[in-house]
N, C-alpha and C positions, 0 to 999 in steps of 0.2 A: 504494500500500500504506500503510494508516494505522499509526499509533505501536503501537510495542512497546515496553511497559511492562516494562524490564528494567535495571539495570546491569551491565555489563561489565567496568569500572573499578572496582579499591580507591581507596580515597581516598588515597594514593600517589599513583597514576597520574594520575587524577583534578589532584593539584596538578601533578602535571608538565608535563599536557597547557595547564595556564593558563599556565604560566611559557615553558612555549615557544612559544605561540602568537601573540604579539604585536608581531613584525615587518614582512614582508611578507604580498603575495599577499590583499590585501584583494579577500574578494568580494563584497561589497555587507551586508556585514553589522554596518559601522562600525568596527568593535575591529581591523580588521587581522588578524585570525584568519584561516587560510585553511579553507578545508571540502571535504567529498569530493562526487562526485556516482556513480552508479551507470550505465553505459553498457547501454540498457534493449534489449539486444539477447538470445539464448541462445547462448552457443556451442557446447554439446551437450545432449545428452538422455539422461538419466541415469534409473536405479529404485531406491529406496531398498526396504529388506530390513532385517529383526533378522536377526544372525548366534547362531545357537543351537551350543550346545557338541556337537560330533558325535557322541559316546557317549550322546547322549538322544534317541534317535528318537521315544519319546514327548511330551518336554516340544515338537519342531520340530510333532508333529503336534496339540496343543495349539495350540501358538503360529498356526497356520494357521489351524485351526478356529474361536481367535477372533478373527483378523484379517478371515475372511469375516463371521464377526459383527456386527462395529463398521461395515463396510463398509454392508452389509446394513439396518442398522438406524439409521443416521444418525450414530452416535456421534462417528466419526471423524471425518467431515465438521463435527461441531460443534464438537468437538476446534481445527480447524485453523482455522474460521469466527472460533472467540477470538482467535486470534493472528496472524489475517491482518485481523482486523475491527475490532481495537483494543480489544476484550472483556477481562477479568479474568481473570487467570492464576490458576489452584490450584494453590497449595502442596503439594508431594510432599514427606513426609518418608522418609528413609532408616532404619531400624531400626540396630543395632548386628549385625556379624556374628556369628553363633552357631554353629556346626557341631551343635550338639546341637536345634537347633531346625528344622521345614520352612520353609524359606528359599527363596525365588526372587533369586537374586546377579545384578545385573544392571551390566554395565560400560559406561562412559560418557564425553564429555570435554563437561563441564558449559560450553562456553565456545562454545556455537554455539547462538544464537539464530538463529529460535524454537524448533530442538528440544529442546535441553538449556541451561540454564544457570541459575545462582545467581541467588536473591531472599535476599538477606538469607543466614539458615543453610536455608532448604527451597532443592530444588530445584521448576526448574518450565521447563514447556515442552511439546511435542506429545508427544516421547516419552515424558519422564517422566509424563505423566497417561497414557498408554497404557500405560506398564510399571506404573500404580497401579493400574488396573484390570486388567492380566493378573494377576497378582498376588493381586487380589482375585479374581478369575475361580477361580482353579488352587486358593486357598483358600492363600496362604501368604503368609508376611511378606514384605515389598519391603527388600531390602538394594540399595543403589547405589553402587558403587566408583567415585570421580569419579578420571579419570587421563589422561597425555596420550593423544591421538588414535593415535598408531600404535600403542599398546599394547594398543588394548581386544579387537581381534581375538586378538591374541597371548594377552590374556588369559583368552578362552573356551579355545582351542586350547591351551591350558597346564591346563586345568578348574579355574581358579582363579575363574570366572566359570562360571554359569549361558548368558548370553543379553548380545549386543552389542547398544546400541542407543542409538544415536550419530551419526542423520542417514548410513548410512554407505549408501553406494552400492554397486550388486553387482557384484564383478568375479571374473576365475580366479583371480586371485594370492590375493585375502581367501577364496575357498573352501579353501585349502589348511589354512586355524585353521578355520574355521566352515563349517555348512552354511547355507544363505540361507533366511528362511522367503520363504512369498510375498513379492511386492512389494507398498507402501500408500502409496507417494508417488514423481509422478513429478520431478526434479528437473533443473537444468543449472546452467553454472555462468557465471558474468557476472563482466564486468571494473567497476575500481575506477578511477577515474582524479580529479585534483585537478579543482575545481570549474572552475578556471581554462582548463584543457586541453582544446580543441578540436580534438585530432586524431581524433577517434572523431565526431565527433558526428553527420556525413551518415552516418554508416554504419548501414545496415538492416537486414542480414543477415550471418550471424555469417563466411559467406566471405568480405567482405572485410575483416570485421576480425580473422581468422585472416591473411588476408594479410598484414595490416599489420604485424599483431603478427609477424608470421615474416620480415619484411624489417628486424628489431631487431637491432642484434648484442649481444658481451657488456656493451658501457659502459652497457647500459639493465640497469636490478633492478628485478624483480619480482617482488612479495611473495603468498607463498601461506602456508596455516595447514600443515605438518609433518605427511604421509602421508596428505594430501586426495586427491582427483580433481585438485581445482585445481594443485595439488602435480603431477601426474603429467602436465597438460595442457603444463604449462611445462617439466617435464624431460625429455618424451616418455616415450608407455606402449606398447607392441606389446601387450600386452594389452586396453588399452580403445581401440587403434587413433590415439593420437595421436602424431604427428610430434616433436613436440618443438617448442621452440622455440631459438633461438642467446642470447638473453636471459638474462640472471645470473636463475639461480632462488633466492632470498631466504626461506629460511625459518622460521615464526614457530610459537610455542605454540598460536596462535589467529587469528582475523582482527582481532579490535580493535587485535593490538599491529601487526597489518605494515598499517593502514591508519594510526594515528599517527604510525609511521616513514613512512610516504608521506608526510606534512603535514606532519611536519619538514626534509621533504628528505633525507630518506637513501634511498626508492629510488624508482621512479618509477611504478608501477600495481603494482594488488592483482586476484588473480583468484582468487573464492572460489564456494560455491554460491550461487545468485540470493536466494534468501529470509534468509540470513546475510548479506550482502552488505547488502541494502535496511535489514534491522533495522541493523548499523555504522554504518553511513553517519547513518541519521538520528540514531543516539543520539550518535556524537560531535560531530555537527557542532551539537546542541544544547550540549553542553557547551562550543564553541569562541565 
C-alpha cells in the first residue's frame, strides 16, 4: 500500500514522539528510533455502512440510491484508487451549522485514515469526499461534526446528526442509534506489533494468530482506538461473534496515539482496521 499523504500529529505530538524516540530498539534505521510494522494477515471480515438518523427514511433511501451510483459509475472506486494509490486528497470543507438553512449534518471522528481525517483546517479522506458529493447530490450544504468515535452513532440516534460516516462497521448494537445504508466497503481489522517482534511473523492465517493472541493473559496491553470493532475484538462482542480476549484492552482517542504508546513501551500490540493500521504505521515510522 503506497503513502498516505496525511498528518495525524499536532506539532505537540509531533515533538514528543522525537524526544522519546531515541533510546533503544534500533531497527535498522540508524537514530535508535524504534518503528511499527503491520502483521499482513485479516482477522475478520467486516462491511462498512453510513449510519443514517432513523426518523428519515427518505434521506436512508437517498443515501442508497446514490451509493448504487458511485458504485455503478466508477466514482467510488476512484475515490478509494486516490488513497490507496498515493493520489491527491481533496479538500472537504465543512460549512458552519445553521438550523435555518438545508443542511446535510454529517458526524465523524476525523482521526482515521484514509476515511476521515485533518489536512490542515479541511477535512479529507474517502468518506469525506463521499459525504461532499452526497451533499452535492441531495442539493444541500455539507456540515461535518468532527467528534470522538463512540459518539457519532449516538449522535444521529440523538438527531443531532443527519448521517454517520466514520469508516464504521455494521453491527446490532450500532443499529439500535442508526439505520445502516447499504454497505461500500468491505473491511477487517489487523494487528500492530513493534518492528522488532517476531512472534507473529510465520503466521498466515488469522486462526493462529487469534490463537496466539488468546493464549495472552492480563500483563500483555493492547491498544485499540475507543468503541472500534478493534475495541470489541479485544474485549469480546456476542454481537459480532468474538470471544474476547484475557489481554488488558488499552484504550485510545485514535490509532496514532495507542500505536506511539506501543513504541514507547507502554503497551504491547495495537489492533485496528487494516487500511488505518497500514496508513499509522507508515506515517509514524516516517517521523521516527
Amino acid at each position: 500500500m503506497k503513502k498516505f499523504l496525511a498528518v495525524f500529529l499536532s506539532a505537540a505530538l509531533v515533538a514528543g514522539l522525537a524526544a522519546g524516540c531515541g533510546s533503544s530498539g534500533d531497527d535498522g534505521k540508524g537514530s535508535g528510533a524504534k518503528t511499527a510494522k503491520v502483521i499482513d494477515v485479516d482477522l475478520t471480515s467486516e462491511e462498512y455502512a453510513f449510519g443514517v438518523d432513523k426518523s428519515q427514511p427518505e434521506l436512508l433511501e437517498q443515501v442508497n440510491a446514490f451509493i448504487q451510483k458511485i458504485k455503478a459509475d466508477g466514482t467510488l472506486d476512484e475515490i478509494c484508487d486516490k488513497y490507496f494509490g498515493g493520489g491527491e486528497p481533496t479538500p472537504v470543507e465543512s460549512a458552519a451549522l445553521d438550523p435555518s438553512k438545508d443542511q446535510l449534518v454529517v458526524a465523524t471522528n476525523a482521526a482515521f485514515e484514509p476515511f476521515e481525517y485533518m489536512q490542515g483546517d479541511s477535512y479529507v479522506g474517502i468518506d469525506m469526499e463521499i459525504a461532499a458529493l452526497l451533499a452535492e447530490e441531495l442539493g444541500q450544504e455539507l456540515v461535518i461534526q468532527n467528534m470522538d468515535f463512540d459518539a457519532v452513532c449516538l449522535s444521529v440516534g440523538q438527531q443531532k446528526c443527519d448521517i454517520a460516516m466514520a469508516g464504521l462497521t455494521v453491527s446490532e448494537d450500532r443499529k439500535e442509534y442508526v439505520t445502516f445504508s447499504e454497505t461500500y466497503y468491505q473491511a477487517s481489522q489487523r494487528l500492530i506489533v513493534p518492528s522488532s517482534d517476531t512472534k507473529f511473523d510465520d503466521m498466515t492465517d488469522a486462526d493462529s494468530i487469534a490463537k496466539a493472541l488468546g493464549e495472552l493473559d492480563s500483563s500483555v496491553k493492547i491498544g485499540v482506538q475507543q468503541g472500534t470493532t478493534g475495541n470489541s475484538y479485544v474485549e469480546g462482542s456476542e454481537d459480532l461473534g468474538f470471544p474476547g480476549l484475557k489481554a488488558t484492552c488499552q484504550t485510545y482517542k485514535n490509532g496514532s496515539l495507542a500505536v506511539t504508546d506501543m513504541l514507547n513501551g507502554n503497551i504491547d500490540y495495537v489492533i485496528i482496521d487494516a487500511a488505518p493500521a497500514a496508513a499509522i504505521t507508515e506515517s509514524i515510522n516516517e517521523m521516527r
